[in-house]
C-alpha angles and dihedrals in degrees: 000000000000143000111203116197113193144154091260090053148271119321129173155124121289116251136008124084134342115275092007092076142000096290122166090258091056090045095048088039103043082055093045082061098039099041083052095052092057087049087058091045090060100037093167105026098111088216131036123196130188130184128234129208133159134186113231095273118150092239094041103088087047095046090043093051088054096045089044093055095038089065092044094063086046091069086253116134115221143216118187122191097196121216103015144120141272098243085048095050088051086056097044086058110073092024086064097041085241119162100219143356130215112197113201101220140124092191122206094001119116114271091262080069126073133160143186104243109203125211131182127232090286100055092259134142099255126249134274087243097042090047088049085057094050086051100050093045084040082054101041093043085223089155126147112207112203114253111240102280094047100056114129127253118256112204121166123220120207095174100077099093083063096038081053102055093036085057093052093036092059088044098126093229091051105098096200086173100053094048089045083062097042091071091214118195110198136167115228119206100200095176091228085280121113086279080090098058093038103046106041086043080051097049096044089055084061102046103253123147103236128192114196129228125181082345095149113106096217090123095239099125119217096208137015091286099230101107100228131132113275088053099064108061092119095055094043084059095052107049083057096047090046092037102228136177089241139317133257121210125167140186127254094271097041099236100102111067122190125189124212115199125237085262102050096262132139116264081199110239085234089071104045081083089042094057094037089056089051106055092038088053099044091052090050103045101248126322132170129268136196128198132160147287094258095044128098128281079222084083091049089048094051093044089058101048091058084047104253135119124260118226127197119192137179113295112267129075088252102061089038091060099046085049086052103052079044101068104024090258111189090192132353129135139146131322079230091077094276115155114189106182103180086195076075113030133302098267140096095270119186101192091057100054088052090052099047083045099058098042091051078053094046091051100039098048101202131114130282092250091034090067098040090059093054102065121074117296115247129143129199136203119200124199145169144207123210119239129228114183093249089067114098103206095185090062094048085046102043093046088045081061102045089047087055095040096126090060125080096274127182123192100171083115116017107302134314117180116198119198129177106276103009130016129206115219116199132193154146115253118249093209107022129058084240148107119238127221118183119171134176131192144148094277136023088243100064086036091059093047096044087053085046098044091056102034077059092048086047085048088063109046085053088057 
């Protein structure tokens, strides 16, 4: 079991001893310090508030009772939207004025697995620097708890999922009328999390027949809930047996979207981002876009087509997002599914990926597989090594890049190395005691044999 403290949060496994895992102590201390690092962020502001979402996990309504409460007795008030997700809880944020949001996911780990997710005033994944502040105060326990009088207030909201889709649905790009006329049938794989109270409430306000497949949020996941190939074999059956114009399917936070074909095919997660991009480009008239290292060059091939300049930065929302306001970004996002549509908010939003998706589809009036064939070509293999704590990463990292060292190499972010017709990005996991190896090439076939050719070199060097 492991309990995994980052910038980004807490993440760990449910049950066993304290700081070794998520235990009811390292929940309620990781929000002491959290909730104390928003009251020193507002020194003078006479009342602080913070909201409170959590995806259906088993362990959610326990963690979220501790983290509630936690806040309370900090003097925070609360208001906790329930089951939700964490794009919902980033837009619940500045709409109510809140200082601050913790989402309660572990996103795509197995159920065992749950995290405290922290966001600033504006519904944004915190800083480096500010995540290096909650870690040191967690560490020290210099916590003040508020006297009696001075408790924070708890309140519960049930209308987000409303306020959500009302937000998406007045998005300018989205063509609400052109979806309603389409007459869509889609399935939806909701993975048993809140993605399958968000999505098939989305598609019916635009008029899209949904069938629903593992949609009740009661946290016991059908399938392992990252939403990759090989897992979703259930919901590729089922858009062909519907018939269906394509299939949904979400992760348990509802930030990853994954598309299946009419014909059970994959859509490629790579290339949600891709289509999204497209559509949003095109209307627009060209932009720029930014994924990261690890996503696909499609993004870079479509972004250049509509005249705009492709940006990669390192992998993690946060540093996607800074790369985007950067560089004045009108969509971008990760090769994971990840749409980030600052028109909406600077998160991984679900619902609105669906949304710009089915409005490229509705326009375009051609089918699901149709548009996916006609974007660039590219396939990706991704792979991972398991850590033990003898192995030094750094040095495997830092001699991969010396041995390559004639190729166009970037280590801004572990190390991607970008040959002529394919590139291998490698790096340790921020959330995971892994190694991630993530290739892309022209077939399947060369993909697969690039990632084995360097999980062996890395095999070596271990050894």
């Amino acid at each position: 079991m492991t309990l995994i403290k980052s910038i980004s949060g807490i993440r760990g496994t449910i049950g066993g001893k304290t700081s070794d895992n998520l235990t009811p102590i390292d929940a309620v201390k990781f929000a002491s310090a959290y909730g104390t690092f928003i009251k020193n962020r507002n020194p003078n502001k006479e009342q602080i508030t913070v909201v409170l979402g959590r995806d259906a996990r088993i362990s959610g309504k326990m963690i979220s009772s501790l983290v509630a409460n936690t806040l309370v007795g900090l003097g925070i008030d609360v208001i906790d939207l329930g089951l939700s997700t964490t794009p919902t809880v980033e837009v619940a944020v500045p709409l109510e004025n809140a200082d601050g949001g913790i989402i309660l996911t572990a996103s795509h780990n197995p159920k065992q697995w749950n995290a405290l997710k922290l966001l600033n005033e504006k519904g944004e994944f915190l800083s480096g620097a500010d995540g290096e502040i909650i870690l040191q105060t967690a560490e020290s326990d210099d916590f003040d708890f508020a006297e009696v009088d001075d408790l924070g207030t708890y309140a519960k909201r049930k209308d987000y999922v409303e306020k959500h889709i009302h937000e998406v649905l007045n998005l300018e790009l989205v063509d609400v009328e052109a979806i309603r006329n389409a007459n869509f049938k889609v399935v939806v794989d909701g993975v048993n999390s809140t993605g399958g109270i968000f999505i098939p409430a989305l598609l019916k306000e635009l008029n899209v027949a949904c069938v629903e497949l593992y949609c009740e949020p009661n946290g016991h996941f059908p399938h392992n809930p990252e939403p990759l190939k090989e897992h979703l074999t259930d919901i590729s059956e089922l858009v062909v047996k519907e018939q269906a114009d394509f299939g949904i399917v979400v992760d348990p936070d509802v930030d990853r979207l994954a598309l299946i074909c009419e014909d059970g095919s994959m859509f490629g997660e790579e290339y949600t981002l891709v289509a999204c991009a497209d559509y949003v480009l095109g209307r627009l008239g060209g932009g720029n876009t930014v994924s990261n290292l690890s996503s696909s060059r499609a993004l870079r091939d479509v972004t250049e087509k509509h005249g705009g300049t492709y940006t990669a930065s390192a992998v993690g929302e946060v540093n996607v997002v800074q790369m985007m306001k950067d560089t004045n970004t009108v969509i971008g996002g990760e090769g994971n599914g990840g749409i980030i549509y600052p028109a909406s908010h600077y998160g991984r939003d679900s619902l609105v990926g669906a949304a710009l998706f089915l409005s490229h589809l509705a326009r375009q009036k051609v089918s699901c597989k149709a548009l996916r064939e006609s974007y660039p070509s590219y396939f990706m293999s991704k792979n991972k090594i398991q850590l033990t704590p003898q192995i030094d990463v750094d040095t495997i990292l830092a001699t991969m890049a010396d041995k390559y060292q004639t190729e166009n190499v970037n280590t801004i972010d572990g190390v991607k190395i970008d040959f002529a017709k394919e590139w291998v990005h490698l790096r340790k996991s921020n959330t995971e005691p892994i190694i991630r190896i993530y290739t892309e090439s022209l077939s399947q076939d060369t993909a697969d044999a690039l990632a084995v050719r360097f999980i062996d070199e890395i095999k070596e060097i271990i050894a």
